[in-house]
N, CA, C and O atoms as a DFTB+ gen file, in Angstrom:
516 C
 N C O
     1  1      -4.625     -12.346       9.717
     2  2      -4.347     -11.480       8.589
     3  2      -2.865     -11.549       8.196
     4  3      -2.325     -11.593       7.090
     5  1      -2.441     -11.546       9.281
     6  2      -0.484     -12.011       9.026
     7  2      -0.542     -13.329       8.463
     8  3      -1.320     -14.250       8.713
     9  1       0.641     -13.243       7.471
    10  2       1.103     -14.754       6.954
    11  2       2.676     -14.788       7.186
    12  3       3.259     -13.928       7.847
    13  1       3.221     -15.723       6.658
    14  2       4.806     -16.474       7.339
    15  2       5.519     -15.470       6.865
    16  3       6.631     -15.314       7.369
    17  1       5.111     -14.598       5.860
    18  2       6.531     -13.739       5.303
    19  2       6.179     -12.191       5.736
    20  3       7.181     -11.551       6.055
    21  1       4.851     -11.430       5.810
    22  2       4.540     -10.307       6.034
    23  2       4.678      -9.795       7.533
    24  3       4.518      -8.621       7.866
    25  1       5.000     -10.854       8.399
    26  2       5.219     -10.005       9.588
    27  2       5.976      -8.650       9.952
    28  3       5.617      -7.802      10.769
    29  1       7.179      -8.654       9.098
    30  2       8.082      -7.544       9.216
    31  2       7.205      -6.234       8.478
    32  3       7.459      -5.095       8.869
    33  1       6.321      -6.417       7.557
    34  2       5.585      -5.559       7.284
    35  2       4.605      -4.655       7.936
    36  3       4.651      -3.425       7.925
    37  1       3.715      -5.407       8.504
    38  2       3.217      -5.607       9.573
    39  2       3.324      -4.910      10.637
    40  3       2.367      -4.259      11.056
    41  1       4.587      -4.932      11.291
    42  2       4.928      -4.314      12.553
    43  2       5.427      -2.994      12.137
    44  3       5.153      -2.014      12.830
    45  1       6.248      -2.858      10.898
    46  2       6.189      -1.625      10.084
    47  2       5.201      -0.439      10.062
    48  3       5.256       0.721      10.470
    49  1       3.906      -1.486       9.169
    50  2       2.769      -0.035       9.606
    51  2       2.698       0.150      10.982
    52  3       2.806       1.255      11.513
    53  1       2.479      -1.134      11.715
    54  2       1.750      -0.901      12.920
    55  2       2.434       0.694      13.771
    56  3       1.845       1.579      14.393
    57  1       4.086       0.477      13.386
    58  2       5.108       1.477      13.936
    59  2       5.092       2.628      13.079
    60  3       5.848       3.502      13.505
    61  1       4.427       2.967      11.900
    62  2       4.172       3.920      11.114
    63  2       4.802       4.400      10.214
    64  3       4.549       5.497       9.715
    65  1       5.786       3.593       9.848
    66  2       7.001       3.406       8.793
    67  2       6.749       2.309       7.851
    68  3       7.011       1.176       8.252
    69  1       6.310       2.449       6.735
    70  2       5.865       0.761       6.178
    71  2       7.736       0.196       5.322
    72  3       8.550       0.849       4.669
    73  1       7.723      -0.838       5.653
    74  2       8.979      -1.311       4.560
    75  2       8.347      -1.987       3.835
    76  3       7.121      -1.987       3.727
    77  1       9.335      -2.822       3.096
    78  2       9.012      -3.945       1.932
    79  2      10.008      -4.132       1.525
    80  3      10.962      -3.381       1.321
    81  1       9.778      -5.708       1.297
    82  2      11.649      -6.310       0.885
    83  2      12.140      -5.626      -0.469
    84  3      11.443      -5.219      -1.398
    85  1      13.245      -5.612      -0.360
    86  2      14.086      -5.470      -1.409
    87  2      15.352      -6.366      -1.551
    88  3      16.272      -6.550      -0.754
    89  1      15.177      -6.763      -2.534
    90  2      16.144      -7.532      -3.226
    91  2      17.931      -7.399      -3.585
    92  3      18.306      -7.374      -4.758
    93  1      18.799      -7.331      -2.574
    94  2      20.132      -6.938      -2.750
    95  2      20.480      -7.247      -3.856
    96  3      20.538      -6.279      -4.614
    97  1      20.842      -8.544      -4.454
    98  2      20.941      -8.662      -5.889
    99  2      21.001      -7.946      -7.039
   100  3      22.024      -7.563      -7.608
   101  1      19.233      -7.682      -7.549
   102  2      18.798      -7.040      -8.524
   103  2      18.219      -5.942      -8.303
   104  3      17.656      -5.352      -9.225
   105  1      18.240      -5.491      -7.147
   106  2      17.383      -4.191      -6.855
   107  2      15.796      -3.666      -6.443
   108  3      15.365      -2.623      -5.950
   109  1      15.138      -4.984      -6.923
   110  2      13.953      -4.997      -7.107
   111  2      12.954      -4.283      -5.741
   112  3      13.408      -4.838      -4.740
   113  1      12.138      -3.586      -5.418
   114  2      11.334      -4.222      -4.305
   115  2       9.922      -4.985      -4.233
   116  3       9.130      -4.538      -5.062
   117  1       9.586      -5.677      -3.708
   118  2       8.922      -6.987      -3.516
   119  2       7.626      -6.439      -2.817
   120  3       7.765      -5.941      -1.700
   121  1       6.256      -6.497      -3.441
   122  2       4.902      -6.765      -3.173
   123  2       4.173      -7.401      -3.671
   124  3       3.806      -7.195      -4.828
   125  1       3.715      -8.447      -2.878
   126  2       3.314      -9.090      -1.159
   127  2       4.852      -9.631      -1.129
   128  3       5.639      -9.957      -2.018
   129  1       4.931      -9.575       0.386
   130  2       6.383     -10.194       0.739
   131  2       6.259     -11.767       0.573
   132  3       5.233     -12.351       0.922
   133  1       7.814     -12.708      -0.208
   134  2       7.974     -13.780      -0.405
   135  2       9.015     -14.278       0.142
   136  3       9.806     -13.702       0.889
   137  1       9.031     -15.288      -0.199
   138  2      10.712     -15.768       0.441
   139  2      11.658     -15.841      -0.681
   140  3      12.858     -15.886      -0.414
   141  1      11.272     -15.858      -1.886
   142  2      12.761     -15.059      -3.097
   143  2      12.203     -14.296      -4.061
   144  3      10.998     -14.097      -4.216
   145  1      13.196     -13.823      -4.779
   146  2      13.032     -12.398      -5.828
   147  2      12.055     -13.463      -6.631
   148  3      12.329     -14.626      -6.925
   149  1      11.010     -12.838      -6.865
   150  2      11.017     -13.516      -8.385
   151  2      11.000     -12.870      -9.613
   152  3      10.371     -13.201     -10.618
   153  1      11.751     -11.907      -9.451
   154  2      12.909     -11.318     -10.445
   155  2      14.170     -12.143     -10.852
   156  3      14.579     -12.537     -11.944
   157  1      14.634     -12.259      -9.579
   158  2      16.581     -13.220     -10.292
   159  2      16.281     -14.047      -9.133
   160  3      17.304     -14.237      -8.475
   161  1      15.145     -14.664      -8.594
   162  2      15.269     -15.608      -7.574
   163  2      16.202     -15.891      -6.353
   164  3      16.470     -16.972      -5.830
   165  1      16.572     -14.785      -6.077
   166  2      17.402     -14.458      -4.873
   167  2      16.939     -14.673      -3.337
   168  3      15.810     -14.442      -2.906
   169  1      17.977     -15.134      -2.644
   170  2      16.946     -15.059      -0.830
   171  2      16.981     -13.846      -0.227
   172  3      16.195     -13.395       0.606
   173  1      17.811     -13.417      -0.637
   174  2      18.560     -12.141      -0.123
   175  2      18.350     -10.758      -0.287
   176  3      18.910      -9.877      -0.938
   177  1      17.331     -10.812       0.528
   178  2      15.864     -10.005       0.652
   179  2      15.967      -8.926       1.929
   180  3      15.555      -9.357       3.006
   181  1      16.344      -7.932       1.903
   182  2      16.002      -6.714       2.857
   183  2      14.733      -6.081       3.224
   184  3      13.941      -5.921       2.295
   185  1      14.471      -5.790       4.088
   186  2      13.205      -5.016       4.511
   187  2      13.934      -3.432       4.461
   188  3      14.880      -2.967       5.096
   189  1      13.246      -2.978       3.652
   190  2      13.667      -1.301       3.516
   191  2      12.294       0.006       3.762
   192  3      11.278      -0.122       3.080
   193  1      12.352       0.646       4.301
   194  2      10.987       1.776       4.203
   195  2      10.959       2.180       2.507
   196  3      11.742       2.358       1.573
   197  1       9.412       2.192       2.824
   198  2       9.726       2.815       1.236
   199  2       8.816       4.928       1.475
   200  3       8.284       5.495       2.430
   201  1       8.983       5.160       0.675
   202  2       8.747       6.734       0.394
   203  2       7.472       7.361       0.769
   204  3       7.271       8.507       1.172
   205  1       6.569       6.307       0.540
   206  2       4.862       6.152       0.478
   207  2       4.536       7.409      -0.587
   208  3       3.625       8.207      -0.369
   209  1       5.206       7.461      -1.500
   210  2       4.233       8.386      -2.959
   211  2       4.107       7.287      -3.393
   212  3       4.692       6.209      -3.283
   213  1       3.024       7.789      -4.059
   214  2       2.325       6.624      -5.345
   215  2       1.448       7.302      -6.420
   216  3       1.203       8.496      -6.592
   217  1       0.984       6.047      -7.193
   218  2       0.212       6.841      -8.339
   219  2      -0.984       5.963      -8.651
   220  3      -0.631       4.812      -8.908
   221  1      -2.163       6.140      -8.701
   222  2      -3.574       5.377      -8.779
   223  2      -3.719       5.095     -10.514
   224  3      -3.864       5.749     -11.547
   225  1      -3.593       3.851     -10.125
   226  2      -3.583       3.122     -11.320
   227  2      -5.510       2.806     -12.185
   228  3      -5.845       3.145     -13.320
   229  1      -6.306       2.144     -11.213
   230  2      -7.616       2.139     -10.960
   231  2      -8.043       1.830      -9.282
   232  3      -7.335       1.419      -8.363
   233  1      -9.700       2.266      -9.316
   234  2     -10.575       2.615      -8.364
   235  2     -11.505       1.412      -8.904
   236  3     -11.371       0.548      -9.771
   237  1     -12.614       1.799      -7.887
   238  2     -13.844       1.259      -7.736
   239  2     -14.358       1.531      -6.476
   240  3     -13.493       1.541      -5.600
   241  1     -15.528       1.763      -6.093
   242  2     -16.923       2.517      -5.296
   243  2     -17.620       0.996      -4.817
   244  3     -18.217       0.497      -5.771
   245  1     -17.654       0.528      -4.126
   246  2     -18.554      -0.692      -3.437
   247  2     -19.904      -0.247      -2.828
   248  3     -19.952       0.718      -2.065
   249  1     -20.969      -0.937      -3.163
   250  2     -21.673      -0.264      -3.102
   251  2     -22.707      -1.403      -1.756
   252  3     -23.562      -1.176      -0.900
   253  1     -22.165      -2.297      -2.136
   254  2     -22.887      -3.370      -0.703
   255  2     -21.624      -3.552       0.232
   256  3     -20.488      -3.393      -0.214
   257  1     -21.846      -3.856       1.404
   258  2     -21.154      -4.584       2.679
   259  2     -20.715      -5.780       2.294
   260  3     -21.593      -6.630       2.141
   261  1     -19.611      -6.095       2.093
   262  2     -19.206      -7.620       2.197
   263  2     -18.316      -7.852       3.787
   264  3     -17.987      -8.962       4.205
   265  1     -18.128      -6.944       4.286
   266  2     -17.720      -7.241       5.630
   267  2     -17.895      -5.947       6.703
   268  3     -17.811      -4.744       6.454
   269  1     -18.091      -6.434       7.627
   270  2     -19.033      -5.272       8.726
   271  2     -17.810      -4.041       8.842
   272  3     -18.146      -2.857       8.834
   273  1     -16.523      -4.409       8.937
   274  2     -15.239      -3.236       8.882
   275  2     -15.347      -2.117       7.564
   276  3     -14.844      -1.019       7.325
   277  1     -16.095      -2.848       7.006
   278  2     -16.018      -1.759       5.700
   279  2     -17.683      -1.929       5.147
   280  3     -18.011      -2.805       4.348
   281  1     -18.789      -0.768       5.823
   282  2     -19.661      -0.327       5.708
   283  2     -19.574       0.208       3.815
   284  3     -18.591       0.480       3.125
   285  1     -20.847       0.186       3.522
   286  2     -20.783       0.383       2.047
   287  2     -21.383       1.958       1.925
   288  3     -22.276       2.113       2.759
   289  1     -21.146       3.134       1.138
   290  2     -20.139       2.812       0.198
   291  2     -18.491       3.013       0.828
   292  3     -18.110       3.562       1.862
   293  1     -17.912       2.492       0.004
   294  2     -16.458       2.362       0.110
   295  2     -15.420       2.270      -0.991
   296  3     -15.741       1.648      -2.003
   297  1     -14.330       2.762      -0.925
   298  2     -13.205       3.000      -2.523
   299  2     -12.315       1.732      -2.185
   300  3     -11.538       1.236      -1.370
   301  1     -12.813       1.604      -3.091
   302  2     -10.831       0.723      -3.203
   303  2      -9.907       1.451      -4.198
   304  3     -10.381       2.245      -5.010
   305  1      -8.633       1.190      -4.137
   306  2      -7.896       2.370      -5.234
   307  2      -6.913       1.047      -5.938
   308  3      -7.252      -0.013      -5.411
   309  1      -6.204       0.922      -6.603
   310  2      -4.735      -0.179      -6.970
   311  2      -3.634       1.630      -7.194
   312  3      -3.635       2.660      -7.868
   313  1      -2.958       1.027      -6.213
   314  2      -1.803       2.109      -6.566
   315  2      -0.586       1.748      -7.087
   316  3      -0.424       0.534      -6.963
   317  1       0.500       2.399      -7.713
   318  2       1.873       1.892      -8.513
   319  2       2.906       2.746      -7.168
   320  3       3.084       3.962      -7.241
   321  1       3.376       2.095      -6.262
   322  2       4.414       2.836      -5.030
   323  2       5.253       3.319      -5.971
   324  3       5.098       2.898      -7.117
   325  1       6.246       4.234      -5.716
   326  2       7.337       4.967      -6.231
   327  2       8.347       4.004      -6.663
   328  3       9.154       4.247      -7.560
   329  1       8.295       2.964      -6.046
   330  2       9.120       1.709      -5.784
   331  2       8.771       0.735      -6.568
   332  3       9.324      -0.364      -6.609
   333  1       8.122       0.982      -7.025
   334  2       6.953       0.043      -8.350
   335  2       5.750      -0.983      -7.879
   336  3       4.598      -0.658      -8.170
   337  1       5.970      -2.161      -7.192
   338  2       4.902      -2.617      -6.721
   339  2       3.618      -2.226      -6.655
   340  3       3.423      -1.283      -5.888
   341  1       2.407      -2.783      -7.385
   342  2       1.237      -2.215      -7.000
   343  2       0.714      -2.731      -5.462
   344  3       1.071      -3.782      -4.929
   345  1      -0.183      -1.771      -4.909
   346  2      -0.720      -2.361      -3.999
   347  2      -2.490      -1.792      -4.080
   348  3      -2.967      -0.953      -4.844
   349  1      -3.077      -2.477      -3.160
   350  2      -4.753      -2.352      -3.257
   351  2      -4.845      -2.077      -1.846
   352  3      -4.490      -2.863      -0.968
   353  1      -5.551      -0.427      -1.581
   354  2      -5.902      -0.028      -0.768
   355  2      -7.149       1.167      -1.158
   356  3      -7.694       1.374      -2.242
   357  1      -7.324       1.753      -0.005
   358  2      -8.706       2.513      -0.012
   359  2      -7.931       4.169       0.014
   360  3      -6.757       4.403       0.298
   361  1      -8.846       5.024      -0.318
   362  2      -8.093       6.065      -0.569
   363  2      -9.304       6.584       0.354
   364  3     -10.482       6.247       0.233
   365  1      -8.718       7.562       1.394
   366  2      -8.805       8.352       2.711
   367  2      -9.315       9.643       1.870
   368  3      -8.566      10.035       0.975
   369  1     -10.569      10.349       2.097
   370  2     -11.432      11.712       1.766
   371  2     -10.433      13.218       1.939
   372  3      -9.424      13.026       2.617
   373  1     -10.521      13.945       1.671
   374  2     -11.132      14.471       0.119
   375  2     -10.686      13.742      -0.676
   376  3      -9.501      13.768      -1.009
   377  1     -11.883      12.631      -1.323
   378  2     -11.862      12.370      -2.461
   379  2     -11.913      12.747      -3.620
   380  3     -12.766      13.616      -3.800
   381  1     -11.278      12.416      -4.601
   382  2     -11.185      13.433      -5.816
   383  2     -12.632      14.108      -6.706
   384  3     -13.648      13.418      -6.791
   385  1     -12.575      15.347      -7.258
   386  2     -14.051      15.686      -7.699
   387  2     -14.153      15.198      -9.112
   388  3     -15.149      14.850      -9.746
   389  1     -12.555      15.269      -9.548
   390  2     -12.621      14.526     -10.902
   391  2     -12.399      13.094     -11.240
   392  3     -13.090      12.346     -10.548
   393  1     -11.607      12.479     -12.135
   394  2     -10.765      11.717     -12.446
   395  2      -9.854      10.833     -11.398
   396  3      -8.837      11.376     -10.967
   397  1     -10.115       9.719     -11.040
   398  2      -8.695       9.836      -9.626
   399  2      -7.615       8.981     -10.911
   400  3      -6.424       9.129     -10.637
   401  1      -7.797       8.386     -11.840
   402  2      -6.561       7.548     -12.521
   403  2      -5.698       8.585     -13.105
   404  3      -6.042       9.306     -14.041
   405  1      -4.566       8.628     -12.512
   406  2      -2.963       8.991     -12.573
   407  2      -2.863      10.138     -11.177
   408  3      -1.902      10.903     -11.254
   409  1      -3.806      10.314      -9.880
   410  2      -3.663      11.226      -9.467
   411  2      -2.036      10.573      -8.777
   412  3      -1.413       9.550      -9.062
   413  1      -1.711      11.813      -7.665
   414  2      -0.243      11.060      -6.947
   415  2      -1.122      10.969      -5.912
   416  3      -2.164      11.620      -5.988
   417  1      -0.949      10.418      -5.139
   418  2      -1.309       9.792      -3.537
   419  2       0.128       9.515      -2.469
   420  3       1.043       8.823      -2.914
   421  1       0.216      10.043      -1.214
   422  2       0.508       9.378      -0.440
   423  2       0.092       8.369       0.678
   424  3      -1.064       7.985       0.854
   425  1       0.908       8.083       1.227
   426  2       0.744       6.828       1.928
   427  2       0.385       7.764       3.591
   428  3       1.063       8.702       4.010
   429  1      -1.060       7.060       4.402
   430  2      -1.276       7.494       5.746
   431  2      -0.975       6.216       5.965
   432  3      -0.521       5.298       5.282
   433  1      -1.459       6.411       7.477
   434  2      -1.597       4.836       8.726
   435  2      -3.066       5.199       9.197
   436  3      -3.396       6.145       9.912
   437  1      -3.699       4.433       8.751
   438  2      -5.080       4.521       9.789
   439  2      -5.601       3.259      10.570
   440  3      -5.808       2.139      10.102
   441  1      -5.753       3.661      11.776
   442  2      -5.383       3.012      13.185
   443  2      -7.603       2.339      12.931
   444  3      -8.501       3.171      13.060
   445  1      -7.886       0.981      12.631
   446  2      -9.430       0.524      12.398
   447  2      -9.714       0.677      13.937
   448  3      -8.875       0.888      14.813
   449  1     -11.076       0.525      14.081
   450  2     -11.858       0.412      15.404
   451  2     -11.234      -0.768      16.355
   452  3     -11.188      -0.573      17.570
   453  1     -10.728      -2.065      15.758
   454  2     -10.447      -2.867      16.440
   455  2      -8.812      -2.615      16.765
   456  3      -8.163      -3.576      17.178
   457  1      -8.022      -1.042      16.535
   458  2      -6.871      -1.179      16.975
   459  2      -6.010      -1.532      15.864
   460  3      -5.024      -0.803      15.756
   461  1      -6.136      -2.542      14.934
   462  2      -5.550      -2.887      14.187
   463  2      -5.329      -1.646      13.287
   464  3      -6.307      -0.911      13.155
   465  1      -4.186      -1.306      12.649
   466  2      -3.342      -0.131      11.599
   467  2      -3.305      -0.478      10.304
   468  3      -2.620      -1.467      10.044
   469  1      -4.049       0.258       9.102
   470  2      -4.002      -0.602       7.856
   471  2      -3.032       1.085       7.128
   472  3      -3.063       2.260       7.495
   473  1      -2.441       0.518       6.238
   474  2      -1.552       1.538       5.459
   475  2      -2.599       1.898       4.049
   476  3      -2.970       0.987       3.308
   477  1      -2.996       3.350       3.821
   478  2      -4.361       4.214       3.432
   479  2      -3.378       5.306       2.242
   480  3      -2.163       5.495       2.289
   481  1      -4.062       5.710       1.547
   482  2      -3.760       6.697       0.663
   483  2      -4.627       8.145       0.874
   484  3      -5.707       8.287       1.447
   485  1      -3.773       9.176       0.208
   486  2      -4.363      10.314       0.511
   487  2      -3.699      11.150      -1.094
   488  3      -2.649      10.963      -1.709
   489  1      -4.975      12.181      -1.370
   490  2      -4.459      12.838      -2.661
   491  2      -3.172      13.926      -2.178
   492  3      -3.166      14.870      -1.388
   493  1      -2.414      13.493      -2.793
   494  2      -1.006      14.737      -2.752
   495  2      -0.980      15.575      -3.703
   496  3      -0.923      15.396      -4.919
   497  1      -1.038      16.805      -2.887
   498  2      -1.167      17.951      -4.274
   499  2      -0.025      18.433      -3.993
   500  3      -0.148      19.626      -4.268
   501  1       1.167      18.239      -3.563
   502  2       2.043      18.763      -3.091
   503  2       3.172      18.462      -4.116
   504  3       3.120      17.361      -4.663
   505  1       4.386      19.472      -4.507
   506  2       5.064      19.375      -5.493
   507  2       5.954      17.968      -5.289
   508  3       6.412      17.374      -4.313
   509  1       5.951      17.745      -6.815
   510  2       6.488      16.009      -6.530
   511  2       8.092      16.192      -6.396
   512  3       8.563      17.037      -7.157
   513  1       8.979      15.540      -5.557
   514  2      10.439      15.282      -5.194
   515  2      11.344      14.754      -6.091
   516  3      12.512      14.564      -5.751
């Protein structure tokens, strides 16, 4: 599941702090991790924590098994991090009764059956910072 550039990520959730590069240069931060900006094409790339608020961009409900870890049904969410990057993850129950596009979400750690730690969303009703 690791590739040549996400390891530092990686050990991040696993430790319960997620980072993601950021770009000294231009500022940017970087999702999926690369080896330059491709903003101003820079190498010079930091691993920084990021905030874990976000905002649900779109969903979707699966309704068959495509892999035995994720029994059907199941959410997927695309979230916008505070930090901008979207990312694609599953959003963790109470699920919303309405609408979930523009809810805020934060960021959990949930530890799968096999041990392995995937970084999860949760609805934040909590006043935004």
């Amino acid at each position: 599941m690791m590739g040549m550039y996400d390891v530092p990520m990686w050990h991040s959730i696993r430790d319960g702090a997620m980072q993601l590069q950021h770009c000294a240069p231009c500022g940017a931060t970087l999702y999926p991790p690369t080896p330059v900006c491709p903003h101003c094409l820079s190498g010079r790339l930091e691993w920084k924590r990021v905030s874990g608020g976000a905002t649900v961009l779109s969903w979707a409900v699966f309704h068959k098994t495509y892999l035995e870890a994720y029994p059907a049904p199941y959410n997927v969410v695309a979230v916008r991090l505070d930090e901008g990057p979207v990312m694609v993850s599953n959003l963790e129950p109470p699920l919303p009764q309405e609408g979930w596009i523009g809810k805020r979400v934060k960021l959990i750690y949930a530890t799968m059956p096999d041990g392995f730690v995937l970084p999860r969303f949760v609805i934040d009703d909590g006043p935004r910072a």
